[in-house]
N, CA, C and O atoms as a Tripos MOL2 file, in Angstrom:
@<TRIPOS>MOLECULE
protein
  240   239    60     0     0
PROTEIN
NO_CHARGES

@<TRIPOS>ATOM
      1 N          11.5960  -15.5430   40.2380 N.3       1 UNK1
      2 CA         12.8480  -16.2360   40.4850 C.3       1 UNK1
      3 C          13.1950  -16.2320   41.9630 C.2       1 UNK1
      4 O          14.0480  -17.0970   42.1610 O.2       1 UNK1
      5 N          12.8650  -15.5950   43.0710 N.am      2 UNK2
      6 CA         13.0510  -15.1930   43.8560 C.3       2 UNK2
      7 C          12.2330  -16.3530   45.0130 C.2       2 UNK2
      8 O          12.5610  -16.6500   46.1620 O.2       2 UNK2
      9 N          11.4530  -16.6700   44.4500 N.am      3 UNK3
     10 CA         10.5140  -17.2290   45.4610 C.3       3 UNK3
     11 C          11.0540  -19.2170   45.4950 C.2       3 UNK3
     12 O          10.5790  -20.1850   46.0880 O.2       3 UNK3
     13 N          12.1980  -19.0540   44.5640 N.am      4 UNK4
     14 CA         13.6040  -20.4490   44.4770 C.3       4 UNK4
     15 C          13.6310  -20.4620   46.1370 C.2       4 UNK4
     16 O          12.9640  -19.7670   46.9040 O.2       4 UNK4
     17 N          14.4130  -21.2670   46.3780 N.am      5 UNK5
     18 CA         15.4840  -21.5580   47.5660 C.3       5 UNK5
     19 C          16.7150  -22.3630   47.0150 C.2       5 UNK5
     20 O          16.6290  -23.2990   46.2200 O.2       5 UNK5
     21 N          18.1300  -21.7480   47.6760 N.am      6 UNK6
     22 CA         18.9530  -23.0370   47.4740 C.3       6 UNK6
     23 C          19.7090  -23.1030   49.2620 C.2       6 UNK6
     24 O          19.8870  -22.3860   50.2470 O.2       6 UNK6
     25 N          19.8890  -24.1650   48.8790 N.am      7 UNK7
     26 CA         20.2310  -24.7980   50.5170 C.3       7 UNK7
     27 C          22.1120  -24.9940   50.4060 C.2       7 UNK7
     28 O          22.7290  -25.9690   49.9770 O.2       7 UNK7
     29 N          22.5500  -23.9520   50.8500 N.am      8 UNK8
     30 CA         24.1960  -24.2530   50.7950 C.3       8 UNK8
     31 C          24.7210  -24.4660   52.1870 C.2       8 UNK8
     32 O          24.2940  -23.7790   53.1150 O.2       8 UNK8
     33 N          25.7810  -25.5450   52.3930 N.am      9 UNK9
     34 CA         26.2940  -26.6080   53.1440 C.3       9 UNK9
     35 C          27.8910  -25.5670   52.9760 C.2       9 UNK9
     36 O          28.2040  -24.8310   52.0400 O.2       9 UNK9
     37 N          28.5530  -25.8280   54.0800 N.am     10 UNK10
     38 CA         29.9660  -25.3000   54.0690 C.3      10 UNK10
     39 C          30.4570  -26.8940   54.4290 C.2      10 UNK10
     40 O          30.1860  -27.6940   55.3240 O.2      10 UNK10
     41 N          31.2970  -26.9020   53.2720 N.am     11 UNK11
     42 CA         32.4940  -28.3310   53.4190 C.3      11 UNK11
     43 C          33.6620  -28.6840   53.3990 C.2      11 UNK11
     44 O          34.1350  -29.8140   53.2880 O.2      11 UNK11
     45 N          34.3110  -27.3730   53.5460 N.am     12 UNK12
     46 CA         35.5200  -27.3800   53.2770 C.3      12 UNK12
     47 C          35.9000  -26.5010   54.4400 C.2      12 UNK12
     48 O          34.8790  -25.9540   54.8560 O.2      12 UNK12
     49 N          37.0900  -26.1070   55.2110 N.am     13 UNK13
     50 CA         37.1030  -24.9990   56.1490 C.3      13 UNK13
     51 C          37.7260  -23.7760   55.2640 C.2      13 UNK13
     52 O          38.1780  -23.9690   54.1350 O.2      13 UNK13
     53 N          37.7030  -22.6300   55.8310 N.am     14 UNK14
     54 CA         37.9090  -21.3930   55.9010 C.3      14 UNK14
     55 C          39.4470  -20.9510   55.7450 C.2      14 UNK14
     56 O          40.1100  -20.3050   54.9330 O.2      14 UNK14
     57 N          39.6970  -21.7390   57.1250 N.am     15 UNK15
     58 CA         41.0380  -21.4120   57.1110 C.3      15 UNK15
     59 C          42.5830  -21.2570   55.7970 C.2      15 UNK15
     60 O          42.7750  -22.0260   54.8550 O.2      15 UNK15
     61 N          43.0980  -20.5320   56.0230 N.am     16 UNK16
     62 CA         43.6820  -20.3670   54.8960 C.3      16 UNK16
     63 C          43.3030  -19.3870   53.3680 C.2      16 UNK16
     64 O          44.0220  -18.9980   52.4480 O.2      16 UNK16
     65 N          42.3760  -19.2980   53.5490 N.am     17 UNK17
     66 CA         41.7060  -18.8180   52.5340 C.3      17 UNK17
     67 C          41.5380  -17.0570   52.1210 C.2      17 UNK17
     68 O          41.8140  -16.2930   53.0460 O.2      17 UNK17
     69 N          41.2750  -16.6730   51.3180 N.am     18 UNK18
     70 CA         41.4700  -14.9710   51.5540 C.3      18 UNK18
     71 C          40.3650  -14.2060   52.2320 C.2      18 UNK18
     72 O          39.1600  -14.2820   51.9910 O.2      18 UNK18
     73 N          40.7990  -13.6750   52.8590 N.am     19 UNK19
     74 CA         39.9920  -12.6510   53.5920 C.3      19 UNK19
     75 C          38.5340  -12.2380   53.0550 C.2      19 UNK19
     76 O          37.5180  -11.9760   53.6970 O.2      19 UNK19
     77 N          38.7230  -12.2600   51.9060 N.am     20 UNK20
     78 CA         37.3910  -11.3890   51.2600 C.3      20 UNK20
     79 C          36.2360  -12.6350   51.4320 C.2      20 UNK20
     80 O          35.1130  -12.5870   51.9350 O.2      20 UNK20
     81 N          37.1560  -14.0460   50.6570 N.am     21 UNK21
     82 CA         36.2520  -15.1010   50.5560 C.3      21 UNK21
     83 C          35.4330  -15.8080   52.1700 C.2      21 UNK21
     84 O          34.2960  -16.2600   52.3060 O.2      21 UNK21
     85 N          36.4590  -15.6690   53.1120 N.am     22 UNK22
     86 CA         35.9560  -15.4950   54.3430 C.3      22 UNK22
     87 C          34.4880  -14.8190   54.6410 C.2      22 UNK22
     88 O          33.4330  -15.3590   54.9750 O.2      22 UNK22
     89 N          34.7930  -13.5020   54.4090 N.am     23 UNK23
     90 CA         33.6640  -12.3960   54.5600 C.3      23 UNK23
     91 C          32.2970  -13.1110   53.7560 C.2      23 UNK23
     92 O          31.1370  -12.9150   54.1170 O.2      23 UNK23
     93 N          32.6810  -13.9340   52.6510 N.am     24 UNK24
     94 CA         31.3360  -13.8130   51.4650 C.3      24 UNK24
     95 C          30.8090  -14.9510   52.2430 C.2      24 UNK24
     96 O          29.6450  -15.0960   52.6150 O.2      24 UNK24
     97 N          32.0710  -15.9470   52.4940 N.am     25 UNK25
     98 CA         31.0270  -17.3720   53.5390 C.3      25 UNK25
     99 C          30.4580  -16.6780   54.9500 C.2      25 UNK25
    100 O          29.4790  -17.1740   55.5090 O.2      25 UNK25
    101 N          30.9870  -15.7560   55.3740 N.am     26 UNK26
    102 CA         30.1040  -15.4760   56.5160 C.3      26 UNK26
    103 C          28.6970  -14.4420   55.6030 C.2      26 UNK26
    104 O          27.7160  -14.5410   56.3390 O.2      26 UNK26
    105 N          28.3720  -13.6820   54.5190 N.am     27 UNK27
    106 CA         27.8270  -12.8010   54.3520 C.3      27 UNK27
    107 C          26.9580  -13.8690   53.9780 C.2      27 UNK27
    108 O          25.8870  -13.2660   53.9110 O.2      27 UNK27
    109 N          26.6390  -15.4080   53.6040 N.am     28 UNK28
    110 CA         26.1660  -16.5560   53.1120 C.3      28 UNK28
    111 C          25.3830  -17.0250   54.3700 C.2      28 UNK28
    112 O          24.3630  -17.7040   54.2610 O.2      28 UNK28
    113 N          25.8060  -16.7070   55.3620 N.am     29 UNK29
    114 CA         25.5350  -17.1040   56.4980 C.3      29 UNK29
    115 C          25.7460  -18.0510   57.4910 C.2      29 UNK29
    116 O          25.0980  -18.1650   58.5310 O.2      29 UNK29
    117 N          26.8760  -18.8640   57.0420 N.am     30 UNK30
    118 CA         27.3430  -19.9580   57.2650 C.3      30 UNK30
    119 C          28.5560  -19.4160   58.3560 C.2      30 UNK30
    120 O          29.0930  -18.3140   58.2410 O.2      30 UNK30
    121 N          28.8910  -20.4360   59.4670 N.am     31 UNK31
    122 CA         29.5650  -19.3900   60.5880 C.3      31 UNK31
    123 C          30.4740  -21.0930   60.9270 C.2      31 UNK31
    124 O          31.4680  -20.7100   61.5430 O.2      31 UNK31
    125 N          30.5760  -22.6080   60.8210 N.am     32 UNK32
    126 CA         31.2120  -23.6620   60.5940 C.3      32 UNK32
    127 C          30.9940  -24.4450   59.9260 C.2      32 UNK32
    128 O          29.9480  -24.6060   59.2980 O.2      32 UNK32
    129 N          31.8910  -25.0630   59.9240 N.am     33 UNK33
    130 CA         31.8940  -26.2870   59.1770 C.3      33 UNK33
    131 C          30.4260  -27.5000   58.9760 C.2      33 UNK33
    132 O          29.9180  -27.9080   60.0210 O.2      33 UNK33
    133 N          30.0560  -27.8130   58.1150 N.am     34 UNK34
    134 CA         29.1960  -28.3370   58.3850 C.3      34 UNK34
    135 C          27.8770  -27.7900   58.4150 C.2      34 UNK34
    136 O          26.9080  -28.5240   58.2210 O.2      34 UNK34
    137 N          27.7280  -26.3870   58.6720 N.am     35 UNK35
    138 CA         26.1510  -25.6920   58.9000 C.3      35 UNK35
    139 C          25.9470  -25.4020   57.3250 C.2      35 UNK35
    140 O          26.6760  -25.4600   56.3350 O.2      35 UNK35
    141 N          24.7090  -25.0900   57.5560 N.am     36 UNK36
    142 CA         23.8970  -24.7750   56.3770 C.3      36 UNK36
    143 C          23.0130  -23.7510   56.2050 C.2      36 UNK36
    144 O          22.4210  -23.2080   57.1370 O.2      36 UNK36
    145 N          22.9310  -23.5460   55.3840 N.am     37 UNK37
    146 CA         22.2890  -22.1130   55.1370 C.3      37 UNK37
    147 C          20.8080  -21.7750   54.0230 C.2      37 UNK37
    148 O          21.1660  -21.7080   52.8470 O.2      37 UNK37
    149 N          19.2670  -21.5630   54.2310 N.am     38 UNK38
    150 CA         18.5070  -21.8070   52.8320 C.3      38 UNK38
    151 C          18.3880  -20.3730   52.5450 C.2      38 UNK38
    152 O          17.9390  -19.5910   53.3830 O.2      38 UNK38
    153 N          18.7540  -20.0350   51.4570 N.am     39 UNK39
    154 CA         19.2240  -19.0160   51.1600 C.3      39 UNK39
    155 C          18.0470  -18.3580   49.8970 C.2      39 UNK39
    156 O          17.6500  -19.4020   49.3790 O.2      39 UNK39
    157 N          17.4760  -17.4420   49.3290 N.am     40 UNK40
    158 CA         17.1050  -16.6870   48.1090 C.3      40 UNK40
    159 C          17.8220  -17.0290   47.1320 C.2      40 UNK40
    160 O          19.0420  -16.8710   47.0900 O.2      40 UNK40
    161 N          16.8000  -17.7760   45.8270 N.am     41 UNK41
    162 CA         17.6190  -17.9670   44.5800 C.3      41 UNK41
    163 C          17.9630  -16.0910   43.8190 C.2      41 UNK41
    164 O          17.2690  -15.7350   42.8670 O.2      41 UNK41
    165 N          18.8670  -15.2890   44.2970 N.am     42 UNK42
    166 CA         18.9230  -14.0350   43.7550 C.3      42 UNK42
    167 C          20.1580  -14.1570   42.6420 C.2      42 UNK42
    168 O          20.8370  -15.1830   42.5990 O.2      42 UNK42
    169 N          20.3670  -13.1920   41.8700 N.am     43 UNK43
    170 CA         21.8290  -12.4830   41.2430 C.3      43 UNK43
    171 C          22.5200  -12.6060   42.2090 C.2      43 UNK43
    172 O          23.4770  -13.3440   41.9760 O.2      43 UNK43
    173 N          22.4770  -12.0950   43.5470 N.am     44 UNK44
    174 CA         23.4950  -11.8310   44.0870 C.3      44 UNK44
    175 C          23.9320  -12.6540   45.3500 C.2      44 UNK44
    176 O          24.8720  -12.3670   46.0900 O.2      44 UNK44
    177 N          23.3300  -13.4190   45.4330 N.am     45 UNK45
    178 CA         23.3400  -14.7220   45.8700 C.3      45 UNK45
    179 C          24.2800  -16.1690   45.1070 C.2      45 UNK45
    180 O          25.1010  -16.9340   45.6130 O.2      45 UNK45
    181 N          23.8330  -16.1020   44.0060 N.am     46 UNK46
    182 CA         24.4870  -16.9200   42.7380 C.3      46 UNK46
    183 C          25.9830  -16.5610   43.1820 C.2      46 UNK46
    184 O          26.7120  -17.1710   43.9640 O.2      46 UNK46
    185 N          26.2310  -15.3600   42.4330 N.am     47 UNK47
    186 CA         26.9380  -14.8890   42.7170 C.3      47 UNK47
    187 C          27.9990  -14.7040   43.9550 C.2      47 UNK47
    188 O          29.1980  -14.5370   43.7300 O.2      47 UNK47
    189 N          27.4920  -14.7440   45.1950 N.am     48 UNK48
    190 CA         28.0740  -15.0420   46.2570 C.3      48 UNK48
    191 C          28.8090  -16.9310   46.3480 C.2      48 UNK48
    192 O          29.8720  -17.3160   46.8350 O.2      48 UNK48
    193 N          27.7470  -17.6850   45.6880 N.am     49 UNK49
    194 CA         27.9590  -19.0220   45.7990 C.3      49 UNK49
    195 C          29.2900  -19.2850   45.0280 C.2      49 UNK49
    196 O          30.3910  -19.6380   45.4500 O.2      49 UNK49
    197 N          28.8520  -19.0040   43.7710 N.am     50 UNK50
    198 CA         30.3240  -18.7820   42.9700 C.3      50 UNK50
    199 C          31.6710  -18.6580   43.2490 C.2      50 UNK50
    200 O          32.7030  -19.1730   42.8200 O.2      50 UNK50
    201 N          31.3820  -17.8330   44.0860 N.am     51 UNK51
    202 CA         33.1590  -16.6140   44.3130 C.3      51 UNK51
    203 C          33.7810  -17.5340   45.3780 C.2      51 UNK51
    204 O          34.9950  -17.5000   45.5800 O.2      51 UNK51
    205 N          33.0390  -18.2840   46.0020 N.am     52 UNK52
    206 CA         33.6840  -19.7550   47.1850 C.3      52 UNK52
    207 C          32.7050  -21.2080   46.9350 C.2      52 UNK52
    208 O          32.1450  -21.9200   47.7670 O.2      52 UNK52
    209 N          32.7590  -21.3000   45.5250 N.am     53 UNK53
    210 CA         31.8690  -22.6800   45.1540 C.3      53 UNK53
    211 C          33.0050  -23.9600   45.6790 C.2      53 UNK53
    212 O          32.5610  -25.0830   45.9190 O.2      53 UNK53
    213 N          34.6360  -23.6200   45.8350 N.am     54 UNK54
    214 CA         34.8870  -24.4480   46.1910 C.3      54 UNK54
    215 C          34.9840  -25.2580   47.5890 C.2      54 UNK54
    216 O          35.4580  -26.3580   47.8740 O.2      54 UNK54
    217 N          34.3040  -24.2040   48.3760 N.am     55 UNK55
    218 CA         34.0540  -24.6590   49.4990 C.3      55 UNK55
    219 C          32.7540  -25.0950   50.1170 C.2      55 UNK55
    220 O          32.5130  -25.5490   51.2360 O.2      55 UNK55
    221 N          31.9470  -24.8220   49.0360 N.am     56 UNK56
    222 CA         30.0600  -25.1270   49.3430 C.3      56 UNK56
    223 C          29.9990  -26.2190   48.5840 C.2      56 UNK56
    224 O          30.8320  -26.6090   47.7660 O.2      56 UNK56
    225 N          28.6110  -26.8730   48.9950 N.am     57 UNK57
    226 CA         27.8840  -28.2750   48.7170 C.3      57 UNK57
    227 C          26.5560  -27.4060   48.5440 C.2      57 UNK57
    228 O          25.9460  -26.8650   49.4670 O.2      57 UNK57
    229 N          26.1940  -27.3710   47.0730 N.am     58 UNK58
    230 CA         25.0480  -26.3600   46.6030 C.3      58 UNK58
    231 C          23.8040  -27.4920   46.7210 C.2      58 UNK58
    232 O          24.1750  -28.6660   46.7280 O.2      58 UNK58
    233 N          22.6230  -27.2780   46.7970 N.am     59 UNK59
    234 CA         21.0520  -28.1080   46.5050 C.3      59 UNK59
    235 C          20.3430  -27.1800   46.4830 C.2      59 UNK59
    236 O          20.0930  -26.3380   47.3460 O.2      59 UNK59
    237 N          19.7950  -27.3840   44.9050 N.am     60 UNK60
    238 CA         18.8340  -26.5250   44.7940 C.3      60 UNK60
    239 C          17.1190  -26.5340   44.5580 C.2      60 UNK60
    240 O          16.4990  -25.4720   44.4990 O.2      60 UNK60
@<TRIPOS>BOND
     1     1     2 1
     2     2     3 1
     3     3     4 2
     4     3     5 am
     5     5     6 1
     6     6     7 1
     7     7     8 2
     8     7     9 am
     9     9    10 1
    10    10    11 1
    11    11    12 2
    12    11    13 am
    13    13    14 1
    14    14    15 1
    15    15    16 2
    16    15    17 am
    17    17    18 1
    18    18    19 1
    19    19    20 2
    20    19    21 am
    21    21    22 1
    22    22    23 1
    23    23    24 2
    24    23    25 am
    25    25    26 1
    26    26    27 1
    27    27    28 2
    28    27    29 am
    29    29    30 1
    30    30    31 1
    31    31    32 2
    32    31    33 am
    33    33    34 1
    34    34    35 1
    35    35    36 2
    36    35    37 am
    37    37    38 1
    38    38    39 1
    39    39    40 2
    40    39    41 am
    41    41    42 1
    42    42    43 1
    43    43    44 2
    44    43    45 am
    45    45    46 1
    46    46    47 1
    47    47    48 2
    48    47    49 am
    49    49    50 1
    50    50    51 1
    51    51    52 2
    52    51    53 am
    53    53    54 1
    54    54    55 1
    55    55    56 2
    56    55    57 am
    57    57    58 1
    58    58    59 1
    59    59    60 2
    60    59    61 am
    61    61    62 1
    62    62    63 1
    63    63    64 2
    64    63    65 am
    65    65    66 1
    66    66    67 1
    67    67    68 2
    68    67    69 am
    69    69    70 1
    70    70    71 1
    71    71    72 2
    72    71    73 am
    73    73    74 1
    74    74    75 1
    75    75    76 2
    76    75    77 am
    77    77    78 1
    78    78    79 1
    79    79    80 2
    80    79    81 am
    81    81    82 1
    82    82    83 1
    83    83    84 2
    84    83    85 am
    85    85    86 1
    86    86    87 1
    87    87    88 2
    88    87    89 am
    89    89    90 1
    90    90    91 1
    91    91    92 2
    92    91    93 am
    93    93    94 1
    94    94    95 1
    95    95    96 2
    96    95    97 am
    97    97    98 1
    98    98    99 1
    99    99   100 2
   100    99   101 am
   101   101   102 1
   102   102   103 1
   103   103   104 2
   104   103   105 am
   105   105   106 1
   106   106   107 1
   107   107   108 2
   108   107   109 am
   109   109   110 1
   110   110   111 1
   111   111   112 2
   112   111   113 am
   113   113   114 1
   114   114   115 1
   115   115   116 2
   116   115   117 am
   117   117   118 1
   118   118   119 1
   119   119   120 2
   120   119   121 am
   121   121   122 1
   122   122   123 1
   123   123   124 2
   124   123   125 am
   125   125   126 1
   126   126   127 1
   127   127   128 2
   128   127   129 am
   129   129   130 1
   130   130   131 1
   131   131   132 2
   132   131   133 am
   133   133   134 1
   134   134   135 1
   135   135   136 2
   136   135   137 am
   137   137   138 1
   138   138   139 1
   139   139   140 2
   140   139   141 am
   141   141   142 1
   142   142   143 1
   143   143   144 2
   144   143   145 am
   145   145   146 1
   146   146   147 1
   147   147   148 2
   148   147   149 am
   149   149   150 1
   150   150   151 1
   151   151   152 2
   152   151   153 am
   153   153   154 1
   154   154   155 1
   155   155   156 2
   156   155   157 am
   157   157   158 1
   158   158   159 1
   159   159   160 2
   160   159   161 am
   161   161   162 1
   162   162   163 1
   163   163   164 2
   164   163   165 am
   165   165   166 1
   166   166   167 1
   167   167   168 2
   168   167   169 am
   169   169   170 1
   170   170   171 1
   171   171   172 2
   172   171   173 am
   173   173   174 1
   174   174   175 1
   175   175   176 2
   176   175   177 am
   177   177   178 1
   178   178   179 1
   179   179   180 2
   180   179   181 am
   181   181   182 1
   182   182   183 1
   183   183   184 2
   184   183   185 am
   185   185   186 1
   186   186   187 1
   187   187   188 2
   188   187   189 am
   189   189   190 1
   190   190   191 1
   191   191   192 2
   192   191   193 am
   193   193   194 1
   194   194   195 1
   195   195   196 2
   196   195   197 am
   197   197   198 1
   198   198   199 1
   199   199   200 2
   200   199   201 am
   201   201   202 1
   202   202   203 1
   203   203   204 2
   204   203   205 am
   205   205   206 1
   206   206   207 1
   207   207   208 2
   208   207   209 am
   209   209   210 1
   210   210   211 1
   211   211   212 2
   212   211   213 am
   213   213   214 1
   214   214   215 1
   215   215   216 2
   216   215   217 am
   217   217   218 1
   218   218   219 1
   219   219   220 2
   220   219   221 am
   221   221   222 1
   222   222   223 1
   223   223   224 2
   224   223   225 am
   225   225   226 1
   226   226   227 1
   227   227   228 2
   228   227   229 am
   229   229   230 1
   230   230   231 1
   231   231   232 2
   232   231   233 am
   233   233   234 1
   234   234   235 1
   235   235   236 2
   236   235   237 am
   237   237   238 1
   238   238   239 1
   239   239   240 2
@<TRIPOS>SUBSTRUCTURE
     1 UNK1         2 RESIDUE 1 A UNK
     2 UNK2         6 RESIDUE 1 A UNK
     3 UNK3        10 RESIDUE 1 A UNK
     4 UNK4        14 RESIDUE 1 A UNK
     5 UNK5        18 RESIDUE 1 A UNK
     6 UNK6        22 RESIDUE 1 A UNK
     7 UNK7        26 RESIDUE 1 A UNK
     8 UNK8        30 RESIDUE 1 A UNK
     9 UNK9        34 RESIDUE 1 A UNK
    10 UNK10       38 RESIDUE 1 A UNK
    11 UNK11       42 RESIDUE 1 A UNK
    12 UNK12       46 RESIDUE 1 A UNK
    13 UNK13       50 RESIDUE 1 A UNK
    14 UNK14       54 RESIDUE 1 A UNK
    15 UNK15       58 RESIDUE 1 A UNK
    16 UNK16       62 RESIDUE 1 A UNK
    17 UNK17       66 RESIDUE 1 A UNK
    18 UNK18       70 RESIDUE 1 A UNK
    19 UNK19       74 RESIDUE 1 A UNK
    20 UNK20       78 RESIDUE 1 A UNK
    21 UNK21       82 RESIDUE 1 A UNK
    22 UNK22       86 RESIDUE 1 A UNK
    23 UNK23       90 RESIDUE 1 A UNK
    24 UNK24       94 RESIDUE 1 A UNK
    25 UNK25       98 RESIDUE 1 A UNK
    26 UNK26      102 RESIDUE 1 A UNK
    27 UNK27      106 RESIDUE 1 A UNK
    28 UNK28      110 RESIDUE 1 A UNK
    29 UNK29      114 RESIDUE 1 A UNK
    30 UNK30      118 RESIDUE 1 A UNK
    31 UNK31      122 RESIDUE 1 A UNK
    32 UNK32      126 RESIDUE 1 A UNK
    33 UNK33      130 RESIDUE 1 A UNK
    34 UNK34      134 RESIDUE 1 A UNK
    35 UNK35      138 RESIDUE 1 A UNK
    36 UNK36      142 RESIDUE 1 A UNK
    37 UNK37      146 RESIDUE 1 A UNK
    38 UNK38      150 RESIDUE 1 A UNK
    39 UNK39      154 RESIDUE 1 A UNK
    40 UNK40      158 RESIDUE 1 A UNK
    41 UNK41      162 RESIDUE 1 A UNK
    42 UNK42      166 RESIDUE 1 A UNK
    43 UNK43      170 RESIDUE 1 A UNK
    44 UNK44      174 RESIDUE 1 A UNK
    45 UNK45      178 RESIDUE 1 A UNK
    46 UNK46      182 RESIDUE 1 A UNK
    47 UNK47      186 RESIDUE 1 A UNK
    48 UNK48      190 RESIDUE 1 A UNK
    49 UNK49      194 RESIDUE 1 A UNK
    50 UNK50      198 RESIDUE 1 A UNK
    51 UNK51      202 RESIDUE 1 A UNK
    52 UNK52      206 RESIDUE 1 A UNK
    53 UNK53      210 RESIDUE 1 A UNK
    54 UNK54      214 RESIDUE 1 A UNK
    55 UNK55      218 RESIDUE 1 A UNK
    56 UNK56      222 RESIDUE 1 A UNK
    57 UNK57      226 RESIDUE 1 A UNK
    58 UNK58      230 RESIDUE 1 A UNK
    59 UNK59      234 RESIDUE 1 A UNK
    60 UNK60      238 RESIDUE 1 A UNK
């Protein structure tokens, strides 16, 4: 499962948003608007996508 990629897009901004969810888009790797990130299909990855899906543009 691991050897997946998904490619997540930040599309929405940050601002406003809670602190934690902040932290998970930067722990995603994503640092503005617009960048992108190809990331490990993991658990904890999924998982990261999830907890701020409303601010990502997922391709997997």
């Amino acid at each position: 499962m691991a050897d997946k990629k998904i490619k997540v897009t930040l599309v929405k901004s940050v601002i406003g948003t809670k602190q934690d969810h902040r932290a998970t888009v930067r722990g995603l790797g994503l640092k503005r608007l617009n960048s992108s990130a190809l990331l490990e299909d993991t658990p904890a990855v999924r998982g990261m996508i999830r907890k701020v899906a409303y601010l990502l543009k997922c391709e997997g």
